[in-house]
N, C-alpha and C positions, 0 to 999 in steps of 0.2 A: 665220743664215737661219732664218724661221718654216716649222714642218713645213705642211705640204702640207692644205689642206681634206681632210674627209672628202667620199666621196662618198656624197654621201644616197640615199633611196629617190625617188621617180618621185613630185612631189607633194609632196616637202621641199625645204627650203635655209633656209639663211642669209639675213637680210633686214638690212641696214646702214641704220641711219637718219641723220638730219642732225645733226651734232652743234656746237653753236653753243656757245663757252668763249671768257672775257676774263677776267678780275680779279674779275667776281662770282660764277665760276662758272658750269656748267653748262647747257645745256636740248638736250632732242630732242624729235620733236616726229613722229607717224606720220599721214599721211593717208589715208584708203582709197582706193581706187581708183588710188593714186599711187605710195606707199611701200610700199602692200600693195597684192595682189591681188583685192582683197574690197572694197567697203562696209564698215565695222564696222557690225552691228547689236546686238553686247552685248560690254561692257567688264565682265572682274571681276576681284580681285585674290587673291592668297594673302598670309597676311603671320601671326607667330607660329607659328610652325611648328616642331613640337615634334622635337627628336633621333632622329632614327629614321623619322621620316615619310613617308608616300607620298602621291600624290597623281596625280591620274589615273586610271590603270587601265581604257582604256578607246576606244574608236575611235569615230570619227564617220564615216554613213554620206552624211550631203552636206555638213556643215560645215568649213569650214577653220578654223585656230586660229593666229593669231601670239604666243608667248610671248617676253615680256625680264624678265629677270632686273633688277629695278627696285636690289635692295640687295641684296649675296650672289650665291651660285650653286647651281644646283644639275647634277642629271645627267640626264639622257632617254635611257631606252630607248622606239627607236622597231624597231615590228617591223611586214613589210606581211604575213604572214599564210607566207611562206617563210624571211626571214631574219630577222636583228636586228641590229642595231647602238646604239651609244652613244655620247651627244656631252656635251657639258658647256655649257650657257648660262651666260654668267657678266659678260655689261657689259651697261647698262642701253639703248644704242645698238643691240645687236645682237641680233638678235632668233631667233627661229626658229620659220619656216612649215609646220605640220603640215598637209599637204592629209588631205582627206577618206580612208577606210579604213586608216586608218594607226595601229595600238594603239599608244598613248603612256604611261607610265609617267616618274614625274618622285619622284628622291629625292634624297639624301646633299646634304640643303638644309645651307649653310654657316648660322650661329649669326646670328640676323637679318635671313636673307632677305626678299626683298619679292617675288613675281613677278605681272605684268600680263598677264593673257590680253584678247587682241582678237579677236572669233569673226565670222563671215560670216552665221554665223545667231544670232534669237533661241533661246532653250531652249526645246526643246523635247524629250520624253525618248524620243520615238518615234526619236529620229534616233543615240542611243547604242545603241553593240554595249558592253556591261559584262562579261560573261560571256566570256571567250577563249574556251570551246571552241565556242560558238556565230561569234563571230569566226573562228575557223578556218575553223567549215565555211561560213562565208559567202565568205571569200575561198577557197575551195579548187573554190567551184562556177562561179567565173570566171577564178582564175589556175592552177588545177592543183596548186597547194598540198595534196600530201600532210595529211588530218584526223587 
């Protein structure tokens, strides 16, 4: 028996894509507004990613993010400004939906990772919180989050 999903934050989950395998192998395949919840308006990837690595560190204040883990795995701490939690991305099929406010940190990448972020918005850098304690006090001024 598989353990039990996490319960995510308000604005996360889990996102299962179509996954199409025969004798040649492989393909999935994500649509916006179908598979995701978004439009894609900018695709990027990670990929060489050295032992030790982090990657993220940081929240979006209206973009949403789907990450898969394309080759390898890595870890996610997601925290919404009161608690935290940790999940593991690890099949290329299965993704996971970072809604908007939600600090994401992404490490302990397995030895040739690949990961594919799919964003709601284009870049733009007025829309990143980088800084935690200034994330804090952003979310503490609407959820009551102790600064």
């Amino acid at each position: 028996m598989s353990s039990p999903e996490p319960q995510l934050f308000a604005g996360c989950r889990f996102v299962e894509l179509p996954r199409i395998a025969d004798a040649r192998g492989a393909l999935s395949f994500a649509e916006g507004g179908n598979h995701l919840p978004f439009q894609i308006a900018r695709a990027f990837w990670m990929y060489e990613l050295p032992a030790g690595s982090q990657r993220g560190a940081h929240a979006h204040r209206l973009a949403s993010v789907a990450m898969f883990m394309l080759a390898g795995s890595c870890a996610v701490l997601l925290d919404d400004g009161a608690a935290r939690q940790t999940v593991t991305v690890d099949r290329p099929q299965r993704g996971l939906l970072i809604g908007p406010r939600i600090w994401h940190t992404l490490d302990d990448f397995a030895a040739g990772s690949v990961c594919l972020v799919l964003a709601s918005h284009r870049y733009e850098e007025a829309d990143y919180i980088r800084d935690y304690d200034a994330f804090r006090r952003e979310m503490g001024a609407t959820t009551g989050a102790v600064a």
